[in-house]
BAFI-3210 file (N, C-alpha, C; in Angstrom, 3 decimals, decimal comma, padded with zeros to 6 digits):
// residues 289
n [1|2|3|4|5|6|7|8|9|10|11|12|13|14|15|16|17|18|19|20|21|22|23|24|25|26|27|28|29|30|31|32|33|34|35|36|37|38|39|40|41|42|43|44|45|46|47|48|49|50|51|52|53|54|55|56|57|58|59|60|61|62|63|64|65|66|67|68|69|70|71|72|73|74|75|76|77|78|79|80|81|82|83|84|85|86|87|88|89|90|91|92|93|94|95|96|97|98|99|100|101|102|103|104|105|106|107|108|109|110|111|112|113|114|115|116|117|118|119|120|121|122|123|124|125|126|127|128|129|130|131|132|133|134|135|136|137|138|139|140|141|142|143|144|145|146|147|148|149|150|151|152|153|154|155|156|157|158|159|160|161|162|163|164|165|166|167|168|169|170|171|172|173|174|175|176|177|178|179|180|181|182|183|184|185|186|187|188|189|190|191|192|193|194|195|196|197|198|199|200|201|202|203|204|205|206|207|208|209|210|211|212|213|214|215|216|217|218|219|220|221|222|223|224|225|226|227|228|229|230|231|232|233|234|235|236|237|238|239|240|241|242|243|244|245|246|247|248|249|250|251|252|253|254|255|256|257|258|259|260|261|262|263|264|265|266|267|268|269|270|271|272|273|274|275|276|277|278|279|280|281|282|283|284|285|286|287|288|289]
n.u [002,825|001,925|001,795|002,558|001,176|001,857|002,291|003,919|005,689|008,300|009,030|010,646|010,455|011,994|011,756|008,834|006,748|005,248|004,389|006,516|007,526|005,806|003,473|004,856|004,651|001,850|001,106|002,441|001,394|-000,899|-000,824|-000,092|001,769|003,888|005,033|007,372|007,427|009,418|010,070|010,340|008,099|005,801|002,264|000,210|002,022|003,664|003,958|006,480|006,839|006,100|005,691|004,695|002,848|002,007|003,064|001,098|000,839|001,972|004,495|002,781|000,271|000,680|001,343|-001,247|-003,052|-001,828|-002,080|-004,996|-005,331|-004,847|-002,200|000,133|000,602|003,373|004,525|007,149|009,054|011,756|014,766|016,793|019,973|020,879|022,637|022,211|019,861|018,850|020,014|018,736|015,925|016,583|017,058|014,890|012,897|014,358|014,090|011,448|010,536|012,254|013,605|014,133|012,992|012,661|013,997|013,434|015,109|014,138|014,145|014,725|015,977|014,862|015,659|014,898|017,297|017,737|015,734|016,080|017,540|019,678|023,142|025,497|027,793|026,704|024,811|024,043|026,675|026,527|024,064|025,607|026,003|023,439|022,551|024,239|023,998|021,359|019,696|022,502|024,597|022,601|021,452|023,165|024,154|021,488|021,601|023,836|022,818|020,532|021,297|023,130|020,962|019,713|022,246|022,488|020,222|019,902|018,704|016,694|016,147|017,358|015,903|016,574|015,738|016,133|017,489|016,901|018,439|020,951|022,693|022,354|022,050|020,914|018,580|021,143|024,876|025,239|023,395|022,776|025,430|025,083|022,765|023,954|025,736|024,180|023,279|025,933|026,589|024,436|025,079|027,759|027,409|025,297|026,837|028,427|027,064|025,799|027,128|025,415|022,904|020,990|019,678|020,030|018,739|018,396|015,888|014,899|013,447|010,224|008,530|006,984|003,606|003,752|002,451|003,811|004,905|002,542|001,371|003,390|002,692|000,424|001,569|003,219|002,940|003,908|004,656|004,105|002,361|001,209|002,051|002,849|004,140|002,040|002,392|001,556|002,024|004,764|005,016|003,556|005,514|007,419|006,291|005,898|008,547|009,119|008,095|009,122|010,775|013,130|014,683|017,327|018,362|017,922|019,794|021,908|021,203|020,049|016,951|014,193|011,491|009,147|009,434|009,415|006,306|006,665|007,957|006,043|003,847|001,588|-000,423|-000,730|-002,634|-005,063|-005,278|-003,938|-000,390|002,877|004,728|008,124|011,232|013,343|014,077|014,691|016,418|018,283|020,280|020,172|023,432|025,567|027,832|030,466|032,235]
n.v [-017,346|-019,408|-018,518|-020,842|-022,235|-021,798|-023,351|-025,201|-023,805|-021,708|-018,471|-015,553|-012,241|-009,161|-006,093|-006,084|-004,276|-002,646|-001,303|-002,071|-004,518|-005,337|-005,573|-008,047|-010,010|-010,450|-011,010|-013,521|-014,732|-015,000|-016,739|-019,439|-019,422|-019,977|-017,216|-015,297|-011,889|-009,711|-006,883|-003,436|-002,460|-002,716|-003,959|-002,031|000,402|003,770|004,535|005,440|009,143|010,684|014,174|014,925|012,910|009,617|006,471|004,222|000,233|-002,763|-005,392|-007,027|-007,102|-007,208|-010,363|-011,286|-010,208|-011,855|-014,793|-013,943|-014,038|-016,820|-017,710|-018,333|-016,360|-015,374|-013,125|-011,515|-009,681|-007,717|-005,811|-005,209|-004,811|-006,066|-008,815|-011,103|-011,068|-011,574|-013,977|-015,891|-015,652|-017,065|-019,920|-020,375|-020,643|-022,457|-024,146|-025,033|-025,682|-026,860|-026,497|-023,284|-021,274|-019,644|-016,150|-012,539|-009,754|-006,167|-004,768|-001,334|001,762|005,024|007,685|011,677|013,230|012,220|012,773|015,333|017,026|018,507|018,870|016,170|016,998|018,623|016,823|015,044|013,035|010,623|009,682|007,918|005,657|005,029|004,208|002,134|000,301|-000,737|-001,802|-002,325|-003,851|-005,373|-006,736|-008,416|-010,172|-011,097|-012,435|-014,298|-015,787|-017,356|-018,806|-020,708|-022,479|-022,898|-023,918|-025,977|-027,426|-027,369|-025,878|-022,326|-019,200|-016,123|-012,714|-008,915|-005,924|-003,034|-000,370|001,917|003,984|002,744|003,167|005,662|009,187|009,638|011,575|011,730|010,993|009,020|007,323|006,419|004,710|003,314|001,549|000,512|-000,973|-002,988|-003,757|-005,182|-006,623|-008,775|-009,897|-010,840|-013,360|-014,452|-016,029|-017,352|-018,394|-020,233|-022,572|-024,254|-024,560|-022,134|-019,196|-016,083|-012,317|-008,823|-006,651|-003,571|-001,147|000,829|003,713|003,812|003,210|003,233|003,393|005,568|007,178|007,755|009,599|012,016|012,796|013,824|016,132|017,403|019,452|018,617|016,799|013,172|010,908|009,254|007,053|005,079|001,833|-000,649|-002,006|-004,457|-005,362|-005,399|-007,617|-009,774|-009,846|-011,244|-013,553|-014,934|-015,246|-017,064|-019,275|-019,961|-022,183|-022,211|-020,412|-020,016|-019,065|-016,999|-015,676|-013,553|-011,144|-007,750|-006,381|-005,216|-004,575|-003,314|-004,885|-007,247|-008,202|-009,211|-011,556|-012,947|-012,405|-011,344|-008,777|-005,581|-004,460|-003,014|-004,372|-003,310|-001,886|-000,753|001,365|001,004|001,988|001,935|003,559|006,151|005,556|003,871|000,772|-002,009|-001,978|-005,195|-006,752|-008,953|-011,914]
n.w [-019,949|-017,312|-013,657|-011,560|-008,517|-005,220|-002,682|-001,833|-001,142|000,690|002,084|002,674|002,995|003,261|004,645|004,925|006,723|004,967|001,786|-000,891|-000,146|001,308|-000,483|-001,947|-000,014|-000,141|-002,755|-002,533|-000,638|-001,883|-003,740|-002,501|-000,705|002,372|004,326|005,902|007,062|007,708|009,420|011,299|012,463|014,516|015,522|016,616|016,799|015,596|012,882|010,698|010,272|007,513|005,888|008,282|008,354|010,045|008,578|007,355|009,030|009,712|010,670|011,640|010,997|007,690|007,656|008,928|006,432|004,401|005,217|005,291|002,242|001,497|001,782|004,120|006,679|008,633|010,926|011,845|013,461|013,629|013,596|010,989|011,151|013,146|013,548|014,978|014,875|012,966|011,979|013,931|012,447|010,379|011,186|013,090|010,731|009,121|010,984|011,532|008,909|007,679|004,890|002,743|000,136|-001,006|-000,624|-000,386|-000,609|000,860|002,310|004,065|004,822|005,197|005,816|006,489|005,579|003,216|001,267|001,215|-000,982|-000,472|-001,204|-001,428|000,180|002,064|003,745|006,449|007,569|008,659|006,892|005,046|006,302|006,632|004,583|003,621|005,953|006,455|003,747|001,691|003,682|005,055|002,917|002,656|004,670|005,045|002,905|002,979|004,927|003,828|001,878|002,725|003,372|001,198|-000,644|000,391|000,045|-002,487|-004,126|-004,972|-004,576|-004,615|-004,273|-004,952|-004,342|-006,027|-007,523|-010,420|-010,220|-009,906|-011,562|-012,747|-011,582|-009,071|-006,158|-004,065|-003,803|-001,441|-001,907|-004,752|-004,309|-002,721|-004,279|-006,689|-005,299|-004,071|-006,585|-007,968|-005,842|-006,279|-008,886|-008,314|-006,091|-007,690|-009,319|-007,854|-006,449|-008,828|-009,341|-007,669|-008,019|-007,358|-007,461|-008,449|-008,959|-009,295|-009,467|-011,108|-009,603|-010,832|-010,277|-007,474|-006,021|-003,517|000,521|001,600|-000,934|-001,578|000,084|000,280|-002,473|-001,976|-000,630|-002,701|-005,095|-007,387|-007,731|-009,971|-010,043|-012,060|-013,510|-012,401|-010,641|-009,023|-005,356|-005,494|-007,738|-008,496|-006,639|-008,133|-010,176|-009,105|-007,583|-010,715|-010,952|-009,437|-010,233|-012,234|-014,163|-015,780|-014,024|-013,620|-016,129|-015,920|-013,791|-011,894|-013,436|-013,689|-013,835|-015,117|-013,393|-014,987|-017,169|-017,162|-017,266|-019,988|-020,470|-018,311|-018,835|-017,129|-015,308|-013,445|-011,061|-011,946|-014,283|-016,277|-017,463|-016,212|-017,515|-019,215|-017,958|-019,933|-021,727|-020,497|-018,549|-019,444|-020,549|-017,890|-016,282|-017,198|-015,528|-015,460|-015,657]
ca.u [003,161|000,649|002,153|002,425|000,518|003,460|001,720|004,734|007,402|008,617|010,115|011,322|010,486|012,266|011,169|007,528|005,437|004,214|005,265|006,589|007,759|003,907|002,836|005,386|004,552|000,614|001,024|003,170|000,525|-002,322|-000,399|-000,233|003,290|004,358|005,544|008,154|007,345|010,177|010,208|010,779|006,786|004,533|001,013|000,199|003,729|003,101|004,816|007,254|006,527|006,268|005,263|003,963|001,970|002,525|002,527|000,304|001,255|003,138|004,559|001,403|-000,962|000,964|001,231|-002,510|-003,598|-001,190|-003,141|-006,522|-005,712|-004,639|-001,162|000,676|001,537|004,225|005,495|008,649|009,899|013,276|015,760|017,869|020,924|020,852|023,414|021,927|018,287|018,699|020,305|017,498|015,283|016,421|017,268|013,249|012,662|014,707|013,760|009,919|009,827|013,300|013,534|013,737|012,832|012,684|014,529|013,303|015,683|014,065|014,573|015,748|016,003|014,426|015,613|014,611|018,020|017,689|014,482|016,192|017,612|021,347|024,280|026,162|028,797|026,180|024,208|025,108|027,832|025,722|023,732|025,884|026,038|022,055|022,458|025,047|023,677|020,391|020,326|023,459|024,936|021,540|020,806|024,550|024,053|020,185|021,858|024,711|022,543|019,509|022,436|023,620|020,416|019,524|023,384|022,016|019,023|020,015|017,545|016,805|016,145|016,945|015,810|016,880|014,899|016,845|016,752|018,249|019,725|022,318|023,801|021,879|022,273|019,247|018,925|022,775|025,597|024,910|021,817|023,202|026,426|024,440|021,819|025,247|026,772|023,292|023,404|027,114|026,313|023,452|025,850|028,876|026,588|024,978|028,571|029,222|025,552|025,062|027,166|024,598|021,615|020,652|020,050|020,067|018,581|017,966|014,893|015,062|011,586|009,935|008,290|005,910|002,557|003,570|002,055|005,042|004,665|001,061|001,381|004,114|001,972|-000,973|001,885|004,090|001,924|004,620|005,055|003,438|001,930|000,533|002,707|003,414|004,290|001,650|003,408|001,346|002,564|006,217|004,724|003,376|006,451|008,385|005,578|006,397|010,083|009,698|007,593|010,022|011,107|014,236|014,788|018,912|018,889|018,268|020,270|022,963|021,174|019,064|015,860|013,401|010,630|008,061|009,470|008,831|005,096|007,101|008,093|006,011|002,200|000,687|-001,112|-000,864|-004,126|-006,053|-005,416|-002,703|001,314|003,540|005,797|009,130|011,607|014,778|014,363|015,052|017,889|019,256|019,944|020,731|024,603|025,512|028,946|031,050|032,823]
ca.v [-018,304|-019,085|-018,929|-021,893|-022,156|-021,785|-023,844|-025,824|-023,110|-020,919|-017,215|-014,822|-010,660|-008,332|-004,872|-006,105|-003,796|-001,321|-000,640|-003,077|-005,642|-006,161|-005,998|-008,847|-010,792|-010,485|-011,606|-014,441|-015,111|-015,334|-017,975|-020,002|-019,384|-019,327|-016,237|-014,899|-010,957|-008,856|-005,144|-003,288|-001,998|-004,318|-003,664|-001,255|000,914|004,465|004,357|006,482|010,435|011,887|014,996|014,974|011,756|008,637|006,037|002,657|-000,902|-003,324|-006,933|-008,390|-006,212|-008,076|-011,288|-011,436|-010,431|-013,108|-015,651|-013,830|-014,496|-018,030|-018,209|-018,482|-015,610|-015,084|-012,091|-011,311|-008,032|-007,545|-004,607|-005,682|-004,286|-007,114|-009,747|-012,108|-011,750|-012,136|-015,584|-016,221|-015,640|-017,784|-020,961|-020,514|-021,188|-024,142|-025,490|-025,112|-026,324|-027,590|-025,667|-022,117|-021,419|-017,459|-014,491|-011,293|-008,289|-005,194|-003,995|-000,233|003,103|006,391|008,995|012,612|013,682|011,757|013,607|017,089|017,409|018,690|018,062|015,411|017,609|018,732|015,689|013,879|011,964|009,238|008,919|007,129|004,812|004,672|003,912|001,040|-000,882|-001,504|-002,261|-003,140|-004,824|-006,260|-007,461|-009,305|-011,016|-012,032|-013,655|-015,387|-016,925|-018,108|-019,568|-021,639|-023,315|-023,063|-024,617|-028,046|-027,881|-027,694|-024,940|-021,238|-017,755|-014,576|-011,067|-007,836|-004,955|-002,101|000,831|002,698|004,600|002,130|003,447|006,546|009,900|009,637|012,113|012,173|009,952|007,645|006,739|005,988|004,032|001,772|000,737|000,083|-002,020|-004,297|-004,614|-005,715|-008,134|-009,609|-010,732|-011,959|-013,560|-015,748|-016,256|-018,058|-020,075|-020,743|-024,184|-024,519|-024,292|-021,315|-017,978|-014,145|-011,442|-007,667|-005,675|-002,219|-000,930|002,077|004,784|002,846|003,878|002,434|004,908|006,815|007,940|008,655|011,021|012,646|013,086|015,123|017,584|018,206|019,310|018,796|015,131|013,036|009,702|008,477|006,161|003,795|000,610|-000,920|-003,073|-006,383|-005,421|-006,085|-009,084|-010,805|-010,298|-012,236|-014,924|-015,448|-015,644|-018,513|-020,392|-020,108|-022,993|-021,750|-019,279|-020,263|-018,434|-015,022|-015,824|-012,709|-010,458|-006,794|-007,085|-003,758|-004,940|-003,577|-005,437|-008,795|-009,187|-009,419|-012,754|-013,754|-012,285|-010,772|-006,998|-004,773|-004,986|-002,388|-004,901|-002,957|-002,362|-000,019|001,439|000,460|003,352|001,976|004,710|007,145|005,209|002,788|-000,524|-001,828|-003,010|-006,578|-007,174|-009,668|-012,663]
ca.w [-018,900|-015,728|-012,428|-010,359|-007,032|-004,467|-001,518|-000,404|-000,566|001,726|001,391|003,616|002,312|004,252|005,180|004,541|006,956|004,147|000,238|-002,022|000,770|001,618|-001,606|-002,348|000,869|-000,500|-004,209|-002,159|-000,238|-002,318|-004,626|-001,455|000,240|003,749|004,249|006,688|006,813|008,696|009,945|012,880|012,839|015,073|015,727|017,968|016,716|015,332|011,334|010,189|009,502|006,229|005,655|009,815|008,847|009,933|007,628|008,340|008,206|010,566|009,685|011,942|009,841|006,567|008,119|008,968|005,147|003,621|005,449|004,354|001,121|001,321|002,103|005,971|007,211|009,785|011,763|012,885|014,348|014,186|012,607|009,804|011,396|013,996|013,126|015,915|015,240|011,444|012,250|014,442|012,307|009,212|011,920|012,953|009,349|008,874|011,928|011,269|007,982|006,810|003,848|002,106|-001,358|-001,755|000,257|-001,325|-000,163|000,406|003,543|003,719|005,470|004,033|006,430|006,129|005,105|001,716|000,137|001,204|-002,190|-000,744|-002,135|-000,441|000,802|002,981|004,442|007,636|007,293|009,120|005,769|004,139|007,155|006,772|003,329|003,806|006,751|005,738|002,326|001,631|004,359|005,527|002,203|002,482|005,510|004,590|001,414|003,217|005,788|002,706|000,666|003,396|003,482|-000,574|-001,147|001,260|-000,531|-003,608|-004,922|-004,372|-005,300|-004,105|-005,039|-004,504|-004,539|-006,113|-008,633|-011,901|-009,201|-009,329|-012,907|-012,806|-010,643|-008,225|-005,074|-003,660|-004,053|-000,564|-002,259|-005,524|-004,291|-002,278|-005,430|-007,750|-004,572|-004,490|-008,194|-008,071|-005,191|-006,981|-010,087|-007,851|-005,370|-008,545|-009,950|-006,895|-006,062|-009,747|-009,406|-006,527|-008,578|-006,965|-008,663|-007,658|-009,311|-008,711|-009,691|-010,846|-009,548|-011,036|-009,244|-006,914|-005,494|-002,229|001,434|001,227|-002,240|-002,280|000,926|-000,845|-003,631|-001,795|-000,157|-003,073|-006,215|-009,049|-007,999|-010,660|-009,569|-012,987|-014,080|-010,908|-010,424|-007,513|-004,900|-006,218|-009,574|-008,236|-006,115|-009,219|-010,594|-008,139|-008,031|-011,728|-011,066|-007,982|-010,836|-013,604|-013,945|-016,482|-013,503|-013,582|-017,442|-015,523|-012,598|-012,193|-014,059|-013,270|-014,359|-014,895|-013,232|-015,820|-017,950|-016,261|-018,333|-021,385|-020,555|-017,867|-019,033|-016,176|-015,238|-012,800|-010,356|-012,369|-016,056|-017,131|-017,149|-015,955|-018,955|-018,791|-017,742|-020,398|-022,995|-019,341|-018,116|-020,150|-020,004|-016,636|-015,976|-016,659|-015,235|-016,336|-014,833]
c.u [002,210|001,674|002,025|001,682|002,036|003,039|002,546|006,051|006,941|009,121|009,733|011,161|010,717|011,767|009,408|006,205|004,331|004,704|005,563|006,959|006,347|003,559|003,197|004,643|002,880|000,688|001,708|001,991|-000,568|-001,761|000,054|000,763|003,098|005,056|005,793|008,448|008,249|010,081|010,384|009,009|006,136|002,973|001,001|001,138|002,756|004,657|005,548|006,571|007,231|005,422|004,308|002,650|002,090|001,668|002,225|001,103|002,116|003,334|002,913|000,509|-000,811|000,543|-000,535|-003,184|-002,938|-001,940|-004,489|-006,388|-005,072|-003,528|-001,172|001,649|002,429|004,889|006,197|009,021|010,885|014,320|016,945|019,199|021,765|021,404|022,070|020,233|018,363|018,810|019,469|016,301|015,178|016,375|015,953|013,105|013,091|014,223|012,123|009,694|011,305|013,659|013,420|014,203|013,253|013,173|014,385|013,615|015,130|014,029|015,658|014,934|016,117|014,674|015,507|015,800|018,201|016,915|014,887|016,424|019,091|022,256|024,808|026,778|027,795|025,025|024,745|025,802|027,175|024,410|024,144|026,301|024,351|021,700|023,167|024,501|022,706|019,851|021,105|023,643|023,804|021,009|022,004|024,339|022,642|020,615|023,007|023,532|021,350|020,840|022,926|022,076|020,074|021,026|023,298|021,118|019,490|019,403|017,514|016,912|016,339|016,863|016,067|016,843|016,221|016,405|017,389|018,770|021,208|023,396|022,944|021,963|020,852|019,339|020,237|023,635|025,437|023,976|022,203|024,810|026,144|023,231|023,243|025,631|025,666|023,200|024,700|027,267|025,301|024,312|027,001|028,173|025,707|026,129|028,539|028,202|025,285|025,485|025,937|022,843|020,548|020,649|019,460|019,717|018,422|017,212|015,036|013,421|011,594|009,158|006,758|004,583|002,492|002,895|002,761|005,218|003,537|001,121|002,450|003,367|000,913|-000,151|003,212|003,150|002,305|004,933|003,699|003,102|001,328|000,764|003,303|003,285|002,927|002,407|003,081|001,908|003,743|005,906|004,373|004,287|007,560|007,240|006,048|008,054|010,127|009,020|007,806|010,840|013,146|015,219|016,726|019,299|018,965|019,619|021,819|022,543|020,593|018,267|015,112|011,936|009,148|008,235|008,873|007,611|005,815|006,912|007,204|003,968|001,321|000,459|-001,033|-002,335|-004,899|-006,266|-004,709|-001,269|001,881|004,432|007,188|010,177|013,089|015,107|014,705|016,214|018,608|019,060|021,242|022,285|024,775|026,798|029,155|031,928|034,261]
c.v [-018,120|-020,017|-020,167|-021,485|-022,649|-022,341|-024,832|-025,092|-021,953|-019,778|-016,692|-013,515|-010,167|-006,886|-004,488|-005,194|-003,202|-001,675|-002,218|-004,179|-005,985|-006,372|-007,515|-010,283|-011,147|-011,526|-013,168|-015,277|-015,529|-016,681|-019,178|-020,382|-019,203|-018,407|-015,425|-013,299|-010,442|-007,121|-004,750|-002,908|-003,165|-003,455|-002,839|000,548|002,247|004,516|005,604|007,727|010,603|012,792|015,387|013,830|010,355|007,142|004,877|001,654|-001,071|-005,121|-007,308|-007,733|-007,142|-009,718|-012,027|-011,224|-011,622|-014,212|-015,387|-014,120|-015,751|-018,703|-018,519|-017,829|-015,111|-013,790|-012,157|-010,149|-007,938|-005,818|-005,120|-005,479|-004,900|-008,021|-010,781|-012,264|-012,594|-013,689|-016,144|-016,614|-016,763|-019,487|-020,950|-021,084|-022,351|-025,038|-025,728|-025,791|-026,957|-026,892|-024,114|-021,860|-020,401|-016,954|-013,564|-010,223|-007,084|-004,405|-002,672|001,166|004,097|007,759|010,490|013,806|013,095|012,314|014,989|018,053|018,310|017,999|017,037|015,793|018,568|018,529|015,769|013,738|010,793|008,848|008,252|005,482|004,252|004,270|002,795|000,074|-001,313|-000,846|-002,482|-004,111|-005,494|-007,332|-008,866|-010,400|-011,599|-013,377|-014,954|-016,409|-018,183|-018,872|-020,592|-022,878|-024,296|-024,296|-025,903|-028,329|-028,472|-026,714|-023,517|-019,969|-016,727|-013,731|-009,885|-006,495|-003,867|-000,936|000,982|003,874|003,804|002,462|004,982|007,541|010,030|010,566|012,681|010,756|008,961|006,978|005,861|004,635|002,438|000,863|000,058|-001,072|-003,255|-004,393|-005,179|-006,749|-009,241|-010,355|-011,289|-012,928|-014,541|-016,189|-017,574|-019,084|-020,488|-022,559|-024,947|-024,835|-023,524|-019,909|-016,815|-013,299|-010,224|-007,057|-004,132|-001,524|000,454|002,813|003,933|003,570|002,861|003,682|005,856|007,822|008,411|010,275|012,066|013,781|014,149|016,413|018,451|017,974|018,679|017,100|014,157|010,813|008,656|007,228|005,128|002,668|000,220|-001,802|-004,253|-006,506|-006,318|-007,383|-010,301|-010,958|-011,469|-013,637|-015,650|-015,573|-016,570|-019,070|-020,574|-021,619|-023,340|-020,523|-018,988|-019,047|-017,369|-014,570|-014,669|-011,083|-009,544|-006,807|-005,536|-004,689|-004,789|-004,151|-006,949|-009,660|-009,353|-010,417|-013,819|-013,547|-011,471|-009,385|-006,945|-004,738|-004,416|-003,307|-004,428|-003,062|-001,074|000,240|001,061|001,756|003,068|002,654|005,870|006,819|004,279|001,398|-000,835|-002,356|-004,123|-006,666|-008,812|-010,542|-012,894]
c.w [-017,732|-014,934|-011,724|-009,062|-006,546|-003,158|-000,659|-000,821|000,016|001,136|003,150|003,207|003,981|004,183|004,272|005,160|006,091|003,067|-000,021|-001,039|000,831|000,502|-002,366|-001,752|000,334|-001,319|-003,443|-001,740|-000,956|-003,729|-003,921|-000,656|001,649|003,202|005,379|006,758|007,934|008,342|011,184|013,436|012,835|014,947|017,334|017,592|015,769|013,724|011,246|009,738|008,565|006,151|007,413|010,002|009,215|008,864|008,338|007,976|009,216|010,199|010,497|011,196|008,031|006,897|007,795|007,534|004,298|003,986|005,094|002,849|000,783|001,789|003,827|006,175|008,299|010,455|012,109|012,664|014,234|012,904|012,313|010,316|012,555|013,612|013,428|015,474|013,926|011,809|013,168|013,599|010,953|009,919|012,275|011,745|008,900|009,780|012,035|009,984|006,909|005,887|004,000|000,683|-002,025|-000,349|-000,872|000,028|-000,375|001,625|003,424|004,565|004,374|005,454|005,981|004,974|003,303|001,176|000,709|-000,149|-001,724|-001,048|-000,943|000,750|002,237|004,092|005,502|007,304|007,961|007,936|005,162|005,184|006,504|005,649|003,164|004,510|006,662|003,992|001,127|002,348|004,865|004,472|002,041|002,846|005,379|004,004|001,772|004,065|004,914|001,810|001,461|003,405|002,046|-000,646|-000,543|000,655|-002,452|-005,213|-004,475|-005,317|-004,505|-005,114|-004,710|-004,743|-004,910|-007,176|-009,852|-011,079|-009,311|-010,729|-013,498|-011,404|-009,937|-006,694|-004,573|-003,727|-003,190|-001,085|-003,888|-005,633|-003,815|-003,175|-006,069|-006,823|-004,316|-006,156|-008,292|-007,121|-005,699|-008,591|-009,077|-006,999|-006,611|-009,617|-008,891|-006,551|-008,045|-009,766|-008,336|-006,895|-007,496|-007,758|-007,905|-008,705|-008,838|-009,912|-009,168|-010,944|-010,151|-010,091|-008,894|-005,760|-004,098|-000,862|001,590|000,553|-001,984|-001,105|000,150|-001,783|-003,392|-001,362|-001,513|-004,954|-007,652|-008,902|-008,531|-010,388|-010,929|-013,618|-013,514|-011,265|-009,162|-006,917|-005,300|-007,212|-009,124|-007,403|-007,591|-010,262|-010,192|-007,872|-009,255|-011,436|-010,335|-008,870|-011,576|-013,481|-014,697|-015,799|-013,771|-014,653|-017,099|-014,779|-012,695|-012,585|-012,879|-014,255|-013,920|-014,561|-013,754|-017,146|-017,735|-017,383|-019,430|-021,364|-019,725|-018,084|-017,976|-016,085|-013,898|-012,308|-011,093|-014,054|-016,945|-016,807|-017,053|-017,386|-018,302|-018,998|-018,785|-021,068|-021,745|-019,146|-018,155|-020,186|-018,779|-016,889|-015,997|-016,783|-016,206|-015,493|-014,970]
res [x|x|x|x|x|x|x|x|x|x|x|x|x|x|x|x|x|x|x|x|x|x|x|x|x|x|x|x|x|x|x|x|x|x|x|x|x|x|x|x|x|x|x|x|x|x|x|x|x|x|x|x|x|x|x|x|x|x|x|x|x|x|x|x|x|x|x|x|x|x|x|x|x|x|x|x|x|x|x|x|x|x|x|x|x|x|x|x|x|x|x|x|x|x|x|x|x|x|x|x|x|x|x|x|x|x|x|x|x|x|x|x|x|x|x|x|x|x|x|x|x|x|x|x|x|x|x|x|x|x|x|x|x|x|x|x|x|x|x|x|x|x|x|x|x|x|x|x|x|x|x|x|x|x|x|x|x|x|x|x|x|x|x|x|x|x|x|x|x|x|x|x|x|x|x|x|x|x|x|x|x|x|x|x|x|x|x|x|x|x|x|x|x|x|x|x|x|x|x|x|x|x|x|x|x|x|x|x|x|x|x|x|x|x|x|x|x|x|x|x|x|x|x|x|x|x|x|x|x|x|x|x|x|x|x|x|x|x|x|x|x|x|x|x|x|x|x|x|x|x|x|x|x|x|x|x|x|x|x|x|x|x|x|x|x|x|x|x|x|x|x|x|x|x|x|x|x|x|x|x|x|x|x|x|x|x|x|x|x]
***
């Protein structure tokens, strides 16, 4: 199957400064989307430490390459956790161009207490807050306010970045409760828009060579980088899903995102494909109505 050029739709990727959000907002871009990049990192802003480095990348840094490679890219600043901006920010969108086509959910908090490797019982207790409010509840309220426009339109996709964390033990239980609770919103959530001809999926990404990971990678020797996903990979996956035209038949499901070329043909920037992690951890959950 060859992608469609996407030059009169719109999307929305959330927590696009860096990692698979940019990579999304790119592949978006270069198939000729507007594209509505949110984060809290502007230009100028010093990125999150890992390992004492900070990592690069702010939406106007995305923004500005989406338009270098063809699309129209937009900035917006805001933190997911913001009722008021969110709804700001999707009412901009309708009121600039009437329409929205794509919301891709991936907006999410990686605080230090998650890669410690303790048991739950002796985290924060404000991790599982930091694990709930953005990406869960941010990905909620994204999806209510894109569905209100999709359900006038008539059309519509969301996506929602997630893992095999969500039926697999990954890190600590906050981390694992909140993948399971976006895969279980992503099937009721196209239960409910499918009379709408609207459809929801969630992508279970594999281990992704986004700036995060690779720093990672130079300070901890046993972590093994070979087998990554890149973030365009998962962008040209989600290109092929806004140009499916049968997209409804998925609509509900979780979807291993190296699986994707099966059906939809495409490589990974270097000409190849990520393996697909289901002989590791199964096959994903498909609830039931």
């Amino acid at each position: 199957m060859t992608n469609r050029r996407l030059d009169e739709q719109v999307a929305i990727v959330t927590g696009a400064s860096r990692g698979v959000g940019k990579g999304i907002a790119l592949e978006l871009g270069a198939a000729g989307a507007t594209v509505y990049v949110t984060g809290r990192s502007r230009a100028g802003d010093d990125g999150p430490l890992v390992f004492d480095e900070h990592l690069p990348g702010s939406v106007d840094a995305t923004a500005r390459e989406v338009s270098e490679l063809g699309g129209h890219g937009v900035a917006v600043g805001l933190d997911h956790r913001d009722d008021d901006a969110v709804a700001a920010l999707f009412e901009r969108v309708v009121s600039e161009h009437g329409r929205l086509d794509l919301l891709v959910n991936n907006a999410y908090l990686v605080p230090d207490s998650l890669l410690s490797g303790l048991p739950f019982w002796e985290m924060p207790l404000s991790l599982w807050d930091e694990m709930t409010d953005v990406g869960v509840r941010s990905h909620y309220v994204a999806a209510a306010f894109a569905a209100r426009q999709m359900v006038r339109q008539g059309r519509g996709l969301i996506v929602n970045t997630s893992s095999p964390g969500g039926a697999n033990f990954s890190m600590t239980t906050a981390y694992g409760a909140g993948k399971a609770a976006v895969d279980r919103m992503t099937f009721d959530m196209a239960h409910e828009l499918r009379p709408h001809n609207v459809a929801v999926v969630a992508l279970w990404l594999g281990l992704v060579s986004t700036e995060r990971t690779l720093v990672a990678a130079r300070h901890v020797p046993a972590f093994d980088i070979n087998a990554t996903e890149t973030p365009r990979f998962i962008g040209r996956g989600v290109v092929a899903l806004a140009s499916d035209d049968e997209m409804m038949s998925l609509t509900g499901k979780v979807l291993y995102s190296a699986e994707l070329p099966d059906r939809y043909g495409f490589t990974d920037e270097h000409g190849g494909r990520p393996a697909s992690r289901r002989s590791q951890f199964g096959d994903p959950i498909q609830y039931r109505a």
